[in-house]
One Martini backbone bead per residue (centre of mass of N, CA, C, O) as a GRO file, in nm:
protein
  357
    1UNK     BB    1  -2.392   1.643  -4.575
    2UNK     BB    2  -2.231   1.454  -4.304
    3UNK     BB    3  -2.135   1.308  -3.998
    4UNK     BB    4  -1.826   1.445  -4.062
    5UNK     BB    5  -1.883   1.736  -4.084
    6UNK     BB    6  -2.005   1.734  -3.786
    7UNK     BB    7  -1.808   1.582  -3.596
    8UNK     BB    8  -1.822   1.224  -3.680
    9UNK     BB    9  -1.656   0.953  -3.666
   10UNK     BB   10  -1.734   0.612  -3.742
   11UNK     BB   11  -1.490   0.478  -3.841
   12UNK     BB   12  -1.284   0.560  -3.625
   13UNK     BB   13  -1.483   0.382  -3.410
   14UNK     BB   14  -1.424   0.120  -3.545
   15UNK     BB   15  -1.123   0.124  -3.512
   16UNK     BB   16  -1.127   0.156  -3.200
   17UNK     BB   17  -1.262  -0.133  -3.139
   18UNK     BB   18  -1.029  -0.314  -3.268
   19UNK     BB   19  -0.823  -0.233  -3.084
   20UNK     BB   20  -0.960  -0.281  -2.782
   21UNK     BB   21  -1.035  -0.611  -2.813
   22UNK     BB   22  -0.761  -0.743  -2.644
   23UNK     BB   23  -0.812  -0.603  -2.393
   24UNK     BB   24  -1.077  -0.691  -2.323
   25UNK     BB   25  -1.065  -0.980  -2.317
   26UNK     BB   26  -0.834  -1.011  -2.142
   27UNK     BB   27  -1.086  -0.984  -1.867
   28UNK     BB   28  -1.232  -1.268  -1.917
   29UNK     BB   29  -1.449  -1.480  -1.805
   30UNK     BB   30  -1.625  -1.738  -1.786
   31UNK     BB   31  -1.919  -1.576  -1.764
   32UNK     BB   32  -1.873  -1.502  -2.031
   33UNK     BB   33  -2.131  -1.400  -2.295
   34UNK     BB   34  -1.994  -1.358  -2.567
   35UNK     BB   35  -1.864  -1.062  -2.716
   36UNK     BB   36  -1.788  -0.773  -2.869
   37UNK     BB   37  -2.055  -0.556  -3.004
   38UNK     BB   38  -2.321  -0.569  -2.855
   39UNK     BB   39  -2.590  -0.439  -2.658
   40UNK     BB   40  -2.515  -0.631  -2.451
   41UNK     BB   41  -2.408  -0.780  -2.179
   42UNK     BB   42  -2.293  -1.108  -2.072
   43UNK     BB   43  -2.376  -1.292  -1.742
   44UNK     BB   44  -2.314  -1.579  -1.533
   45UNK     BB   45  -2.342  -1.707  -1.277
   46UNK     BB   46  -2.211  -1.813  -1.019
   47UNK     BB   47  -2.154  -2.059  -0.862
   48UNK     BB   48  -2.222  -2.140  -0.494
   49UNK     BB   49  -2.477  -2.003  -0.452
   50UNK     BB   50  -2.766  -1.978  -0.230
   51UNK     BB   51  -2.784  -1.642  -0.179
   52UNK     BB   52  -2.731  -1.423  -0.415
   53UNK     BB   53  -2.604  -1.076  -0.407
   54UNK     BB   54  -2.615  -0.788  -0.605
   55UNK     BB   55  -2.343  -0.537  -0.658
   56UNK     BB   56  -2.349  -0.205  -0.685
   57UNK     BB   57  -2.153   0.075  -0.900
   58UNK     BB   58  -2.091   0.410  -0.930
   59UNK     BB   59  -1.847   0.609  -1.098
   60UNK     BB   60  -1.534   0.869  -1.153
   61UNK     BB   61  -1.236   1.082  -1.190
   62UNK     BB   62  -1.254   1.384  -1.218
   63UNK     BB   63  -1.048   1.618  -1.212
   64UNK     BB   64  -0.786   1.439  -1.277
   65UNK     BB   65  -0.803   1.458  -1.593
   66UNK     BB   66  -0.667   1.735  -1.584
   67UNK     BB   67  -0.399   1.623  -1.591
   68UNK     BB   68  -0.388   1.424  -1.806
   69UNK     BB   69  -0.430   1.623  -2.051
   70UNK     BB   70  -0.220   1.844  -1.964
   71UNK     BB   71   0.015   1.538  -1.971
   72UNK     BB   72  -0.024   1.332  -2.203
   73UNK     BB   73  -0.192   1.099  -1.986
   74UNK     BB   74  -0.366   0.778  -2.008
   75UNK     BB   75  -0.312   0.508  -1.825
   76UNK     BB   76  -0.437   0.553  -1.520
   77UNK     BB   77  -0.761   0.667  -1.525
   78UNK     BB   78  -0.867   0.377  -1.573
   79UNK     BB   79  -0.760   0.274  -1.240
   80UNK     BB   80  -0.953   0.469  -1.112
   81UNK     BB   81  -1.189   0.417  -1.212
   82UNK     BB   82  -1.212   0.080  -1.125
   83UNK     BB   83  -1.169   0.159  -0.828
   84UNK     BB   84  -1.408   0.349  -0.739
   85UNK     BB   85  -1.578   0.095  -0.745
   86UNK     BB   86  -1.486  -0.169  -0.651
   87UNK     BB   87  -1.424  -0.067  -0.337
   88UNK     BB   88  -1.714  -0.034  -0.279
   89UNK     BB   89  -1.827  -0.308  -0.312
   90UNK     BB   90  -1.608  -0.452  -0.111
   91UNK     BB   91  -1.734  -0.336   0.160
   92UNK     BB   92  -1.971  -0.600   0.139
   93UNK     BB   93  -1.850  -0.824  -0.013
   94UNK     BB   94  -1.801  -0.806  -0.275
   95UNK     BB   95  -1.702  -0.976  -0.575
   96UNK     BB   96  -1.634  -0.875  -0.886
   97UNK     BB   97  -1.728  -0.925  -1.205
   98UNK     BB   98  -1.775  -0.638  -1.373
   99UNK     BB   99  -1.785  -0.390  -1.642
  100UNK     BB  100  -1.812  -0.059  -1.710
  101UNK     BB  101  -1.792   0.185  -1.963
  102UNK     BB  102  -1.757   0.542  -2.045
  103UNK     BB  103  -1.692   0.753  -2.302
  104UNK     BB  104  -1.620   1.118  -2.357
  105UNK     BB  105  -1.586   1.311  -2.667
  106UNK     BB  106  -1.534   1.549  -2.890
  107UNK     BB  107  -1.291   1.382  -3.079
  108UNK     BB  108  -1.166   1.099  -3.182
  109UNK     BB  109  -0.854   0.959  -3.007
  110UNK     BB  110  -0.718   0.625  -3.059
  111UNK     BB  111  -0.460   0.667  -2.860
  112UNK     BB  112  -0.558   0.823  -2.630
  113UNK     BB  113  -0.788   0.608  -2.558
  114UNK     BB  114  -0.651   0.332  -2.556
  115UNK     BB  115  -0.473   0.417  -2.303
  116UNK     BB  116  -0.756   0.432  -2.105
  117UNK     BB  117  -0.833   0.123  -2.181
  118UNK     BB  118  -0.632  -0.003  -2.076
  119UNK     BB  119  -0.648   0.074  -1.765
  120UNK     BB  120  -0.912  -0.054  -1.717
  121UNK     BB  121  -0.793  -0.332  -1.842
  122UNK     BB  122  -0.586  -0.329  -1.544
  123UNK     BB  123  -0.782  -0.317  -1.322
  124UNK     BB  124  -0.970  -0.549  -1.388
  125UNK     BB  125  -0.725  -0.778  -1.342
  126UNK     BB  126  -0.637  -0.677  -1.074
  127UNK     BB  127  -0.984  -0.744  -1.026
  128UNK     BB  128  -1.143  -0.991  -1.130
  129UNK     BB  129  -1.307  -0.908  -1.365
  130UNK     BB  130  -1.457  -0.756  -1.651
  131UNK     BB  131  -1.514  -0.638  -1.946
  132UNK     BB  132  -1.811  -0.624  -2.085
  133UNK     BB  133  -1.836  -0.309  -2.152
  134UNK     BB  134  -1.889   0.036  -2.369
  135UNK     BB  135  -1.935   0.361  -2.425
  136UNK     BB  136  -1.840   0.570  -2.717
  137UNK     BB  137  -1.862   0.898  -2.730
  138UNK     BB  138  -1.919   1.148  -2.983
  139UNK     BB  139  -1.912   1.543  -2.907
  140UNK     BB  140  -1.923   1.809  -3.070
  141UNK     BB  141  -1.902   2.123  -2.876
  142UNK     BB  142  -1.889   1.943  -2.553
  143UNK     BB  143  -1.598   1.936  -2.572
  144UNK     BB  144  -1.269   2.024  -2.580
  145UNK     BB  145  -0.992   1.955  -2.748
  146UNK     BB  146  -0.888   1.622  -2.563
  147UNK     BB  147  -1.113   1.594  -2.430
  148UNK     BB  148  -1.270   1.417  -2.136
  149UNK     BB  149  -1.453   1.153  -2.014
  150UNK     BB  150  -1.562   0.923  -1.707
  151UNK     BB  151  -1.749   0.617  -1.651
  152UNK     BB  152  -1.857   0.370  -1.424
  153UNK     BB  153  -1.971   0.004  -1.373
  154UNK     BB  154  -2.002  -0.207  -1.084
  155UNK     BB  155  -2.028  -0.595  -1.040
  156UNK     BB  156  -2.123  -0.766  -0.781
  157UNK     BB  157  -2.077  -1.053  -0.515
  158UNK     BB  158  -2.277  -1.203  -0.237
  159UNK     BB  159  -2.355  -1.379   0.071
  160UNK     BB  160  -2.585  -1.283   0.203
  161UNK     BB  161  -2.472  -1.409   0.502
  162UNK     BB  162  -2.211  -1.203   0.419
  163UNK     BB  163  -2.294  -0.926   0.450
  164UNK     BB  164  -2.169  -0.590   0.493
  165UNK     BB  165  -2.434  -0.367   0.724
  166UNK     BB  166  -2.294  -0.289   1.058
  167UNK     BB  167  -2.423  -0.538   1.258
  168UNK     BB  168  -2.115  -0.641   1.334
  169UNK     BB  169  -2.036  -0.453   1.455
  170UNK     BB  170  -1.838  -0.353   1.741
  171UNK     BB  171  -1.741  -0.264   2.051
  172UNK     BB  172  -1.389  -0.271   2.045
  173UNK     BB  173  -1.304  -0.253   1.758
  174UNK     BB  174  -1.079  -0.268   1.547
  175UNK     BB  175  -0.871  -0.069   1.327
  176UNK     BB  176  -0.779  -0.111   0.957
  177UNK     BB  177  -0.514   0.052   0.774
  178UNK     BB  178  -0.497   0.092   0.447
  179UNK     BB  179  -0.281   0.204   0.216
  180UNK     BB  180  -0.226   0.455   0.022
  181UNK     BB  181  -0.120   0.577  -0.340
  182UNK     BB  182  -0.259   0.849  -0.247
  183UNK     BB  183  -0.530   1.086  -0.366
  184UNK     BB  184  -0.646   0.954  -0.570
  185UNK     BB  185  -0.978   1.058  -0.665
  186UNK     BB  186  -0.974   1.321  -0.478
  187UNK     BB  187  -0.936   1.661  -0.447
  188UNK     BB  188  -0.857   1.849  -0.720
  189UNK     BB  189  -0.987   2.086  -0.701
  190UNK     BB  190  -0.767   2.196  -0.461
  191UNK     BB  191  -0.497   2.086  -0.616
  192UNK     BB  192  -0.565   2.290  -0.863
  193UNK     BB  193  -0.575   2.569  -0.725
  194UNK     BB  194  -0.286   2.541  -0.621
  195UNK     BB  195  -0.126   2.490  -0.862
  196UNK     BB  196  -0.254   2.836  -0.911
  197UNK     BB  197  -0.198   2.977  -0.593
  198UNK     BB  198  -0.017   2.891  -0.462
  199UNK     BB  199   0.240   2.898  -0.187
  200UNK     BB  200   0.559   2.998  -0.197
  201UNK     BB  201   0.876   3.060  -0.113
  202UNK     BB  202   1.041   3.298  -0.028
  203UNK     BB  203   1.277   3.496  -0.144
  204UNK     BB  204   1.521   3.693  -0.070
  205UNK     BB  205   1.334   3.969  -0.201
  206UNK     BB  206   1.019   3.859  -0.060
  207UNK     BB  207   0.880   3.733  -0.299
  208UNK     BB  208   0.530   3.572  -0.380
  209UNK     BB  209   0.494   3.379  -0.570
  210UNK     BB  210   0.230   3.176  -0.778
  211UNK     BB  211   0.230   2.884  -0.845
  212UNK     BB  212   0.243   2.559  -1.006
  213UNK     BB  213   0.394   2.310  -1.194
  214UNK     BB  214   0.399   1.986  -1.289
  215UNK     BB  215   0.733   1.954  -1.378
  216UNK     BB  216   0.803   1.967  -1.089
  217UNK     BB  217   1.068   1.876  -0.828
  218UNK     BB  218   1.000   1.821  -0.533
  219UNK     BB  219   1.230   1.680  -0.328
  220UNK     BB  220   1.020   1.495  -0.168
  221UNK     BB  221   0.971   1.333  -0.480
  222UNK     BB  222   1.289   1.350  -0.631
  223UNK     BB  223   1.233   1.275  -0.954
  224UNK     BB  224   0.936   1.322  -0.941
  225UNK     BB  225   0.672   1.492  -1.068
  226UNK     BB  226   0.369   1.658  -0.961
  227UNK     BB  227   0.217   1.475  -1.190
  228UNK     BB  228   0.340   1.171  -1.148
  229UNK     BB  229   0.204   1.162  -0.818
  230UNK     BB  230  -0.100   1.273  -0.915
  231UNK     BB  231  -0.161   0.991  -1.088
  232UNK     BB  232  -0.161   0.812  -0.905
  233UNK     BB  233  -0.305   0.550  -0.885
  234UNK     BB  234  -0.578   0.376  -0.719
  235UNK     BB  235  -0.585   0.172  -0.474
  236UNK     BB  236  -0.619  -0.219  -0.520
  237UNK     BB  237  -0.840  -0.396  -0.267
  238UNK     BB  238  -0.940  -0.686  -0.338
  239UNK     BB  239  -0.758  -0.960  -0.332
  240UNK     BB  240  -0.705  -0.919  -0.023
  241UNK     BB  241  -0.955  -0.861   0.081
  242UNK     BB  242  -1.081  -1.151  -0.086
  243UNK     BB  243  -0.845  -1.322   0.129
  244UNK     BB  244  -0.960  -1.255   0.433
  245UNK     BB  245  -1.225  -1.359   0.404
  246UNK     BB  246  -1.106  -1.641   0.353
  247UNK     BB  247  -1.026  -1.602   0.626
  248UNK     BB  248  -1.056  -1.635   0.958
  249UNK     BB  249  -1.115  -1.387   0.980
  250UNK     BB  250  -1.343  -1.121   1.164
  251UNK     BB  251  -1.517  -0.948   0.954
  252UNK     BB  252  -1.732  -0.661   1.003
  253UNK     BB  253  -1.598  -0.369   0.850
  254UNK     BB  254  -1.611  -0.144   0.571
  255UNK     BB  255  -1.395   0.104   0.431
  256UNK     BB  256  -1.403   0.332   0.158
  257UNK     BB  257  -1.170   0.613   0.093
  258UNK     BB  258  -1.304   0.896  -0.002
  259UNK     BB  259  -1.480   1.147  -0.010
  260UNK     BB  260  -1.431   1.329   0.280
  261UNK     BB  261  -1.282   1.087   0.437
  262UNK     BB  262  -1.288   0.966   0.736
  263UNK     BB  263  -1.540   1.181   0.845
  264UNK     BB  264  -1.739   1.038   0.587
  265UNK     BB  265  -1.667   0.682   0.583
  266UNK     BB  266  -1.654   0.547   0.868
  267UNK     BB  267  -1.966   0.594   0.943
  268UNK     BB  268  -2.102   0.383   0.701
  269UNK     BB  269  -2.027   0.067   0.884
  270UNK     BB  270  -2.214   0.191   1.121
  271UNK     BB  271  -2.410   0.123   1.392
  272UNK     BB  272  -2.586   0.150   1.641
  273UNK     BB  273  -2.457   0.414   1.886
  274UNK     BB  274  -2.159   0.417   1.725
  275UNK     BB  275  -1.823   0.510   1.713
  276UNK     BB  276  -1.482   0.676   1.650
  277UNK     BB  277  -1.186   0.640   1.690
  278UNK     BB  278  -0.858   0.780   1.653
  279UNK     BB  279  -0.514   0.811   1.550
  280UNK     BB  280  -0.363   1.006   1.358
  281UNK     BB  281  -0.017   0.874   1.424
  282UNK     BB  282  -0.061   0.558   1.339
  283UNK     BB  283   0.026   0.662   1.020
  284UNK     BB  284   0.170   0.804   0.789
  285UNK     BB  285   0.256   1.063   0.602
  286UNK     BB  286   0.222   1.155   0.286
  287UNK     BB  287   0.437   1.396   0.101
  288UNK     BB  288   0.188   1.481  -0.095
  289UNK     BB  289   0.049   1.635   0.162
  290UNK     BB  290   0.236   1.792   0.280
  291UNK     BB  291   0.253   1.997   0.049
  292UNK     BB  292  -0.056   2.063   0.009
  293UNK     BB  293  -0.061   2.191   0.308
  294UNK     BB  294   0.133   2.400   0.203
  295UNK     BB  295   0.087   2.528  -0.064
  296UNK     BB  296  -0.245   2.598   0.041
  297UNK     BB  297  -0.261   2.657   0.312
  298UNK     BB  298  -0.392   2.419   0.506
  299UNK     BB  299  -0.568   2.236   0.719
  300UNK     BB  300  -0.598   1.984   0.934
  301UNK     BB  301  -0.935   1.953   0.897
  302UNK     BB  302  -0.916   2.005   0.572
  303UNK     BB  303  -0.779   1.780   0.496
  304UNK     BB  304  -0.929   1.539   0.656
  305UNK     BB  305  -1.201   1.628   0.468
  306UNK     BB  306  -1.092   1.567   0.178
  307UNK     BB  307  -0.872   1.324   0.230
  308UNK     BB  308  -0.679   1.011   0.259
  309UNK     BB  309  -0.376   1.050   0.426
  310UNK     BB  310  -0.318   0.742   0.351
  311UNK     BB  311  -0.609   0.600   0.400
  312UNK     BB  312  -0.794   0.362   0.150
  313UNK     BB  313  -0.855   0.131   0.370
  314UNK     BB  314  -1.124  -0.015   0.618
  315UNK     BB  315  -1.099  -0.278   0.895
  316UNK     BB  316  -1.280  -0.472   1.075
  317UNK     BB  317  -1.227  -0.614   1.417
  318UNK     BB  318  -1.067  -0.804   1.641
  319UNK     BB  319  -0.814  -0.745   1.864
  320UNK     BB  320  -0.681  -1.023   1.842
  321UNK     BB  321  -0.632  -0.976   1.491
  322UNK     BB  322  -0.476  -0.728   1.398
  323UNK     BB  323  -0.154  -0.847   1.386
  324UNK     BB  324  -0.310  -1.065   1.163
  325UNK     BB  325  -0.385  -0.881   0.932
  326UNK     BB  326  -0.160  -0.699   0.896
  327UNK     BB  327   0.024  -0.940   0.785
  328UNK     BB  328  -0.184  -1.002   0.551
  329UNK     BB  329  -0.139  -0.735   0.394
  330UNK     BB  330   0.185  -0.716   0.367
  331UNK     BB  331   0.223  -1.007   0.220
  332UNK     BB  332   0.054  -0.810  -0.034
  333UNK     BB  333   0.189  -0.536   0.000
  334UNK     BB  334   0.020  -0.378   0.224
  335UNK     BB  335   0.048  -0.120   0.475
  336UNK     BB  336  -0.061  -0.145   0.786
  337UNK     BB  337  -0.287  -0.004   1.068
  338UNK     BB  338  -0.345   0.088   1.387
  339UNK     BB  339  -0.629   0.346   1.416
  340UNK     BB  340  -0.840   0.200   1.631
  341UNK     BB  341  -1.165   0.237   1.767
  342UNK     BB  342  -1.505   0.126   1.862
  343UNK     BB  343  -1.759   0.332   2.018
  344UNK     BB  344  -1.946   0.492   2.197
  345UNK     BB  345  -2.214   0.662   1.973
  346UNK     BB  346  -2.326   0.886   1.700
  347UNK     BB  347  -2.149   0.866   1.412
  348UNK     BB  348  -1.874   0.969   1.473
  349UNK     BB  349  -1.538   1.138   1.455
  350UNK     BB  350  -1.267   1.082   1.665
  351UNK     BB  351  -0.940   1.282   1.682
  352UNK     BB  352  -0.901   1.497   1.506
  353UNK     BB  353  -0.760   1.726   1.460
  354UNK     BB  354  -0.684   2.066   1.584
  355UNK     BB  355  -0.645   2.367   1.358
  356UNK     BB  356  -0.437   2.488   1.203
  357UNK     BB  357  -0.107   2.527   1.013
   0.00000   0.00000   0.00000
């Protein structure tokens, strides 16, 4: 026996990393030592910093990796990856400086996986990061045939005196809402029972089927089907957001929004007596919350506490300035929206709707 017929090709792995070297180097920034290939990644610091302080940050694509699986597209699940990384470390004012990806599958398939890693490295360019290295591990009889996993850790950096730690929000601070561009990788496991028991429409004969197919097109989504909807990778604000701090802008405090929603993620970057007062009605509910909302017979406080309903990264700062963010966001492409302001409170989320479907 040899380690090919326990279902390990090596070769394979060496021809796979061959592949993906030009992708790789592609988001190289100056402070990358070295090549790729070694034990460890090595990064220089950059200069110019006074009390430099290192923000990590790690994070998975969930469940959302069964619909790319199943549609076989595999080029923006990268990007989620890379995304739900880099949008964390930014709420602390740090810029990403480099990445790293874990990638597990059953079997090394070295065109599907250079797909995942196209994103990856799609995601680091459009953050200024780098890709300093990652592991591709083959585990066979542990993933199902087509089946992988990914995990991702981001590093970036910021001027302590500069770290956004909730000390700085203010009572009177106003909300400002960044939007998504849709479930980005939250709530999967949901949009995925949705998709296999979800209620359909009754038809004339007043049979009620349920489940729905990737490959369907409801006309709110125009041509594209509900796996096209639901694969839209998620929207990275780094540099919008780290052209606004170095901008006049007085920004006190930021959240993204992922698991739990609003009023799971709000609250994190918030001072002590301090609550979130929001208004729900100030900015459009994206077509695919809505589609999940109906097809799931979902309540309107689950919907809230489950997905980011269209705000996928909140800034904080004072109202004088909102119109001024506003415009600096939209400018960057990214819509824009006042959602509230921070009230006197004990850490909680005001304002969400209440009742049922």
């Amino acid at each position: 026996m040899d380690y090919r017929q326990a279902g390990v090709d090596v070769e394979a792995g060496r021809a796979f990393i061959d592949q993906i070297r030009g992708m790789v180097n592609g988001t190289r920034r100056p402070e990358v030592l070295g090549a790729l290939g070694g034990f460890g990644g090595c990064f220089e610091l950059p200069s110019g910093y006074e009390k430099p302080v290192l923000v990590s940050g790690t994070d998975g694509v969930g469940t959302k990796l069964k619909i790319a699986q199943a549609l076989d597209r595999h080029d923006t699940v990268g990007i989620d990856l890379v995304a739900m990384c880099v949008n964390d470390v930014l709420t602390i004012g740090a810029e990403p400086l480099f990445f790293l990806d874990y990638l597990a599958t059953g079997k090394l398939a070295p065109e599907q996986l250079a797909q995942v890693v196209s994103g990856v490295a799609s995601g680091c360019k459009t953050s200024g990061c780098s890709l300093l290295g990652g592991e591709t591990a083959e585990m066979p009889g542990f993933y199902a045939p087509g089946e992988y996993d990914l995990a991702g850790f981001c590093v970036g950096i910021v001027e302590k005196a500069r770290m956004l730690d909730g000390s700085a929000v203010r009572v009177g601070d106003r909300l400002v809402g960044l939007a998504s561009s849709g479930v980005h990788s939250n709530g999967f496991s949901l949009v995925r029972k949705i998709m296999d028991e979800g209620i359909r429409e009754a038809p004339k004969a007043g049979h009620r089927p349920t489940g729905y197919d990737w490959t369907e097109k409801p006309s709110e989504f125009g041509s594209k089907t509900l796996g096209e909807v639901l694969l839209t990778p998620t929207q990275l604000y780094v540099k919008p957001v780290l052209s606004a701090l170095k901008s006049d802008l007085e920004i006190h405090g930021m959240a993204h929004i992922t698991g739990g929603g609003l009023p799971e993620n709000l609250p994190r970057c918030l001072g002590e007596g301090q609550s979130v007062q929001i208004n729900p009605e100030s900015w459009p509910i994206l077509p695919v919350f809505e589609w999940i909302r109906a097809a799931g017979q979902v309540s309107l406080p689950d919907m809230f506490n489950t997905f980011n309903m269209g705000i996928g990264f909140v800034v904080m700062l004072p109202l004088k300035q909102v119109e001024q963010a506003c415009q600096h966001f939209r400018s960057e492409g990214i819509a824009a929206y006042d959602i509230g302001e921070v009230v006197v409170g004990e850490g909680d989320l005001l304002g969400l709707p209440v009742g049922q479907v």
